[in-house]
N, C-alpha and C positions, 0 to 999 in steps of 0.2 A: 531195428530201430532206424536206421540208416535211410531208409526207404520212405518212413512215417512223417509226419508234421508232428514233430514234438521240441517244445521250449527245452529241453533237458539237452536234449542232441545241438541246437542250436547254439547254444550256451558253451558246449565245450567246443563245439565246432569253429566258432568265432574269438573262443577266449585269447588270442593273442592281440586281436582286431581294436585299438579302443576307440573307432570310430562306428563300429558296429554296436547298437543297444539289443537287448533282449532282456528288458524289464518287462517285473509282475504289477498291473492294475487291478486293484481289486473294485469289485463291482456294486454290489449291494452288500443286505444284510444276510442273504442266504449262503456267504461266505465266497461267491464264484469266482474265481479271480481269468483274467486271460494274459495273455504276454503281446507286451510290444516289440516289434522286431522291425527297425530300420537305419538305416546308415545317417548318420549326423551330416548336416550339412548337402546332403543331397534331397531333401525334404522341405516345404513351404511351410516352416514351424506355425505361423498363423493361420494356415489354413488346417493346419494339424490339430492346433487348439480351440478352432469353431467347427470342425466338424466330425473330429474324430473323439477328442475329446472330453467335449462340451457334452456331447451324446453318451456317452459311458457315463460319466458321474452324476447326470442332472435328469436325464430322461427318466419316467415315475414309471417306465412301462419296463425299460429295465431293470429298475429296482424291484421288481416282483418276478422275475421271471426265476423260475426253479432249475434250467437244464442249461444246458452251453447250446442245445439243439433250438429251444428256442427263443435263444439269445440270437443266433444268428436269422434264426427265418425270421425275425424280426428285423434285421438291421439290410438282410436284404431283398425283403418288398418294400422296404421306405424309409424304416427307421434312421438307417444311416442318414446324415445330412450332408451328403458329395453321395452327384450323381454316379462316377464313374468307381463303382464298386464291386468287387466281384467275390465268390468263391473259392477256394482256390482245394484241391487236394491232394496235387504232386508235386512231390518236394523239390523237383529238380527247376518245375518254372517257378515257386514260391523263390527260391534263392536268386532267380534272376531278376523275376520282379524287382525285390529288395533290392539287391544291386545296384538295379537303373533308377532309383530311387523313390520307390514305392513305400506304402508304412503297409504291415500287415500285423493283425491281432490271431495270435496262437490261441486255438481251442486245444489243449489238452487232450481231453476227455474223447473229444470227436474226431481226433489226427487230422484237423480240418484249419483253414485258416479265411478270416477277411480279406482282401486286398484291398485297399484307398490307393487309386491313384493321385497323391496330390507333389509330384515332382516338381522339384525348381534345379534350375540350372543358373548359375553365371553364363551367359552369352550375349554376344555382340548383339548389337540393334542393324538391324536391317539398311543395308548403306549401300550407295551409289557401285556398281560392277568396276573393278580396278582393271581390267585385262578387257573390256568388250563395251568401252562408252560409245554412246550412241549421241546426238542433238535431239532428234525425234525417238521420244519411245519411252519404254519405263525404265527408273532408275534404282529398282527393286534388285537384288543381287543374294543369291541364297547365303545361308551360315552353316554354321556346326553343327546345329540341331537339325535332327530327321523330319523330326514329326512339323515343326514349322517349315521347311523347305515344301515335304508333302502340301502344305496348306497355302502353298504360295502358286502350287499346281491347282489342286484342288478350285480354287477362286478363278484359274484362268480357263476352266476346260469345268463348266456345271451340268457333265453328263454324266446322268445313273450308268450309262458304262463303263465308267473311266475307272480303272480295278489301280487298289495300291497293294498288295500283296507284301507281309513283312515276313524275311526270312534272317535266321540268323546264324555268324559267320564267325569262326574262331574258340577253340577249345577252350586258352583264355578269358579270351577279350570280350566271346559272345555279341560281337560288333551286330547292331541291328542294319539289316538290307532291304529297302523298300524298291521292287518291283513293281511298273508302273506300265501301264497299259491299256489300248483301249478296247477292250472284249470284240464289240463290232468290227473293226477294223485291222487292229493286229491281225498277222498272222499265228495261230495257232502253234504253228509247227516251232518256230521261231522264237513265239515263247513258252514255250516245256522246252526246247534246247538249253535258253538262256536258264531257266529255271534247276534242268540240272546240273548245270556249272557250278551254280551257285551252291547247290545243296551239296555235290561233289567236293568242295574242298574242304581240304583238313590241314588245316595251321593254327598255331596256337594263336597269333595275334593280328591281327588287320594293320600295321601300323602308319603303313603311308599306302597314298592310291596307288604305287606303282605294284604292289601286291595283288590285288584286286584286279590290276589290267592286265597283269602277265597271264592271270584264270581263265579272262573274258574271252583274248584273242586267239584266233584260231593258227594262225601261221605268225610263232615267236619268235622265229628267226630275221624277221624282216624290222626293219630301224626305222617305217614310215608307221606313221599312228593306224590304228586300225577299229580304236573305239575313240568319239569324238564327246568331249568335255566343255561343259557350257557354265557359268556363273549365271544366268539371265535366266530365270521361269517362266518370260514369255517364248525364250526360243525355244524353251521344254516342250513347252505347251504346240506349238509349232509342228515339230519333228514327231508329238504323238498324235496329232490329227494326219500326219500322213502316214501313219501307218507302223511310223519305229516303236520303239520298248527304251523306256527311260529308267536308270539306276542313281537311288540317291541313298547312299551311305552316310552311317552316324560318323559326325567326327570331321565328314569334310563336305567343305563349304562349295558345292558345283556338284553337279551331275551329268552322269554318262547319257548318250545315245547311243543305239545299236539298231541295224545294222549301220554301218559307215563307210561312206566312199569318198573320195578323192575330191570327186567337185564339194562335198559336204563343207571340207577342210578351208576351202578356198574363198568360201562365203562369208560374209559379215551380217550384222542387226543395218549396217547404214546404208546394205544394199534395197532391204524394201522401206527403209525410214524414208527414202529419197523419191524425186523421181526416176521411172524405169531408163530414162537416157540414163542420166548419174552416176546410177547404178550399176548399167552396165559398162559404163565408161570405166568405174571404179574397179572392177572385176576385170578386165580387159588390164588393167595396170600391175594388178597381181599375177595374171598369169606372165605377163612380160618379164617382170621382175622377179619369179619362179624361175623362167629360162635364164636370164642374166647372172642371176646368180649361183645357177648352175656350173652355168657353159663358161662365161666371161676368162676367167682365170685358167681355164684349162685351155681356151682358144688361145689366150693369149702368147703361155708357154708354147704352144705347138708351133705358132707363127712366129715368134720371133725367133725361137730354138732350132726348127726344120723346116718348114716349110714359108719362112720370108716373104718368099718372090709372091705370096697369095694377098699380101700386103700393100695400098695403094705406095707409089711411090716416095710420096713426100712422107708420109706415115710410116714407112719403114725406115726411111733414112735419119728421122727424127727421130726414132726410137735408138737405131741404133747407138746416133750422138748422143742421147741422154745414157748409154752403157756405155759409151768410151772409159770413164773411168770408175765406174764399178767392178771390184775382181772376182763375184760371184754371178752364176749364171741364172737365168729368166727362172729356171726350177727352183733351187732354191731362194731367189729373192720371192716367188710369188707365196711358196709355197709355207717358208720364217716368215714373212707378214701377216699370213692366213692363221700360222698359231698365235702370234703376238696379240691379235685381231682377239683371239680367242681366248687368252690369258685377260688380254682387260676388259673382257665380259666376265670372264669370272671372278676377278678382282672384283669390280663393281659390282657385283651381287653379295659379295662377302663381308665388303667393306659397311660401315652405316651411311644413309643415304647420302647425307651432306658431305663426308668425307669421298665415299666412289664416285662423287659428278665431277670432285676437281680432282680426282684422281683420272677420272675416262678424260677429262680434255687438258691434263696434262701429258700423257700417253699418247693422246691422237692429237694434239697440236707439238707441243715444245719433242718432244721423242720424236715423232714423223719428219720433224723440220729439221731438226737435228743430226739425223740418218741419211736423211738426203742431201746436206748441207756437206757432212764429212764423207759424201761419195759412198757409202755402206749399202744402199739402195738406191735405184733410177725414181725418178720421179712419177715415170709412167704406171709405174708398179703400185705407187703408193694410191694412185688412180683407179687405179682397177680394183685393188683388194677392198680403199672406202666405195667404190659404185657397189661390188658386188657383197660388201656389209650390209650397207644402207638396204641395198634390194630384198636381201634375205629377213630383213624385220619387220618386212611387210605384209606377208601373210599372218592372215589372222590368226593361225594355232599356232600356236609356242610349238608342239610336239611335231610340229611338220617341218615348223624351221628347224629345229634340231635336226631334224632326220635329214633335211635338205643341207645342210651344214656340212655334216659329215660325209655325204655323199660328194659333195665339192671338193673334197679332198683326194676322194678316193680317183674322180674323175682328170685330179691336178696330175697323181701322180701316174697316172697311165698315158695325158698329152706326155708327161716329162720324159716317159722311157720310149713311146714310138709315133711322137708327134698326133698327126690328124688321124694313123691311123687307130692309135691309143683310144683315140675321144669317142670314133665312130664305135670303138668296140665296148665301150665302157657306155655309150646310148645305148646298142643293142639290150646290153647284159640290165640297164636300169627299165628301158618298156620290158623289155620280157618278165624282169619280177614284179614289175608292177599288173602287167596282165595274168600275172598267176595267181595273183593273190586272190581269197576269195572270202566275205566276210557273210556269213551267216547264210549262204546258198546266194548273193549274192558279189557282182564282180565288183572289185573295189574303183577301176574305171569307166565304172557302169557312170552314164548312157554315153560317153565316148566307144565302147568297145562294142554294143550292143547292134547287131545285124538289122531289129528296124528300129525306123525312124518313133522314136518315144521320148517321152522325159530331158527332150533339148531344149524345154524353154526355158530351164533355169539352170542353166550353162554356164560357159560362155559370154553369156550375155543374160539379163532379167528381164523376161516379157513384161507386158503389161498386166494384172493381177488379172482380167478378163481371159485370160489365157490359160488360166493354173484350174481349169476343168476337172481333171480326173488325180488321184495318187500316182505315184510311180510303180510301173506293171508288174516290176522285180520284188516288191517290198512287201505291198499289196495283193491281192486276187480276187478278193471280195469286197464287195462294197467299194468301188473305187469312184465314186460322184462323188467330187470337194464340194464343187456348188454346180445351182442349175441355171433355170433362167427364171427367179424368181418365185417361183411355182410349187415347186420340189424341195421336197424334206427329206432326209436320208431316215431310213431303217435300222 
């Protein structure tokens, strides 16, 4: 019975549940009764009562009907009134159905059931992207819900090949995963890899992305993101005309891109909002301030701690005056400011909003003034750690700054034990993992590492849109014409 679609097993199955129903409706006068089976509150009660309803107690066609058999071939060639109605006869999707907020009517007799999709959700309304504002562009930003995110794609990309494939994720949770891609385009290979990932894992619950993206990535030891996350469904829409696989999960509000690279990370929506000067002016200012806020802090320790003399003159001698009377050295002053730095970022995230703003600029004014005032730290210190703050908040992914973060630390602390030749050895060790990495058969400094000359016009710098001719060669193999010269239609 276990295995069957039966109201009896239902009943005792759920009887602890009191937000779960599996009431009896009875039907006519030929006695038929069938069972309702759905979750309270997860259900559009009015559309429950016009169309699931309304049709059992008033329709004259099921009042005559003699069998459960054809009670149901009736309701699904039309009788039902809601299009999206199905069959159903294994118990294990009936249960999930009902779950995610389906109504189904138990046939008894026929271990069979209806499905009515008529869900409703509590969810937010569709609002302006908080992490990726644009001037120019849409201000459309996904939610909680799958199936409307899907439809947020769907609208931007109106191609019968554009495949959303739903897979589902957690012993639990049963979290829904829509797989998104463009059949022409995608690589095949690339997505059945992603595709067994997904079916591959076994955990009870989905509960935050970071679950999800420790599955996805291929090299988990590494602290630099490796799958790139977007709140905006035109940038989705974007990233699958060139040829990636987009992942949008129930429950959270952004979607994945795969494969993911380095210059991916470093891009913005206000690089093509803008014009291509602008643009690449604005991209040229991130990478700058990627190195500064690498390098800054560990250069700095190296040079004033060992190697000085590499220091123009007036600029060492002034550094040194402003550590006359500090009793701690360049390593630890740069090194307690960098955490401090890091404590009231995490203060301010913890706190509520109005309380962490004058918390952060009570921390970075009155505390910085104060420290440097009682001689605890140099001035020049306090200099450097706000440049190379400021610098690291500038890249567009959060997950990059993060990883960039941490790695300033790590680069702090090897200028502190052997000065410049620390630095140089901690750049070697950060290109080499960066050139090891490898996301999806493709390099994650791809087209910087790449032997020919390809995929550099959106660098660096952003060409002019006349320019972006073909996909990227790595990603892509088939079908690679974005646009032509007017003429030309793609296949």
């Amino acid at each position: 019975m276990e295995n069957r679609i039966n109201s009896t097993w239902l009943k005792e199955l759920f009887s602890k549940s009191g937000d779960v129903l599996v009431r009896p409706i009875k039907i006519n006068q030929n006695n038929i009764s069938v069972h309702l089976f759905c979750v309270d509150g997860l259900i559009n009660q009015a559309l429950f009562d016009e169309a699931v309803f309304r049709s059992l107690k008033f329709d004259p066609y099921l009042a005559h009907c003699s069998t459960e058999r054809q009670m149901m071939d009736y309701l699904q060639e039309g009788g039902a009134y809601h299009v999206f109605t199905i069959e159903e006869d294994d118990y294990e999707l009936l249960i999930k159905y009902v779950l995610s907020g389906m109504v189904a009517l138990i046939f008894d007799a026929e271990e069979k059931a209806i499905v009515y999709d008529i869900r409703m959700f509590e969810k937010r309304s569709i609002q302006e992207p908080t992490e990726e504002n644009v001037m120019k562009g849409s201000k459309e930003s996904f939610i909680e819900v799958m199936r409307m995110n899907t439809a947020l794609i769907r609208r931007r990309i109106r191609s019968e090949y554009l495949v959303v494939e739903t897979h589902s994720v957690g012993r639990l949770s049963k979290t829904d995963i829509a797989l998104i891609y463009i059949s022409n385009i995608a690589d095949a290979s690339i997505v059945n890899k992603i595709r067994e990932t997904i079916n591959k894992i076994d955990i009870d619950n989905l509960s935050t992305p970071a679950f999800i993206e420790e599955f996805l990535i291929e090299n988990k030891h590494s602290i630099f993101p490796q799958i790139m996350y977007t709140q905006r469904p035109d940038r989705v829409a974007a990233n699958l005309s060139d040829g990636r696989i987009a992942l949008v999960v129930d429950g959270i509000p952004f979607a994945y891109i795969l494969p993911c690279q380095l210059p991916m990370l470093m891009q913005s929506p206000d690089d093509y909002a803008n014009h291509f000067l602008i643009g690449s002016s604005l991209r040229i200012i991130r990478y700058l301030s990627m190195i500064v806020t690498l390098f800054l802090p560990a250069f700095y320790i190296a040079a004033t701690t060992f190697q000085s003399q590499m220091l123009p003159v007036q600029l060492a001698l002034s550094t040194q005056a402003a550590k006359q009377n500090v009793p701690f050295s360049s390593a630890f002053e740069v090194l307690g400011l960098l955490i401090a730095f890091e404590i009231l970022i995490e203060a301010g995230l913890r706190l509520p909003k109005a309380v962490g703003t004058a918390m952060s600029i009570l921390g970075g004014l009155v505390v910085g003034q104060s420290a440097v005032s009682a001689n605890l730290i140099s001035p020049a210190v306090v200099v450097i750690v706000a440049l190379a703050g400021i610098s690291g908040f500038i890249m567009p992914n959060q997950d990059l700054s993060s990883g960039v973060r941490l790695m300033r630390f790590f680069l702090a602390i090897l200028a502190s034990l052997a000065g410049f030749f620390g630095l140089v050895i901690g750049i070697i060790v950060l290109i080499t993992h960066l050139c090891s990495l490898n996301n999806y058969g493709t390099a994650y400094l791809s087209p910087f590492v790449d032997v020919e000359e390809r995929n550099i016009k959106d660098t660096l710098f952003r060409f002019p849109i006349k320019y972006f001719k073909t996909r990227p060669e790595d990603i892509v193999h088939l079908n690679r014409t974005k646009q032509g010269n007017g003429n030309e239609k793609q296949g």
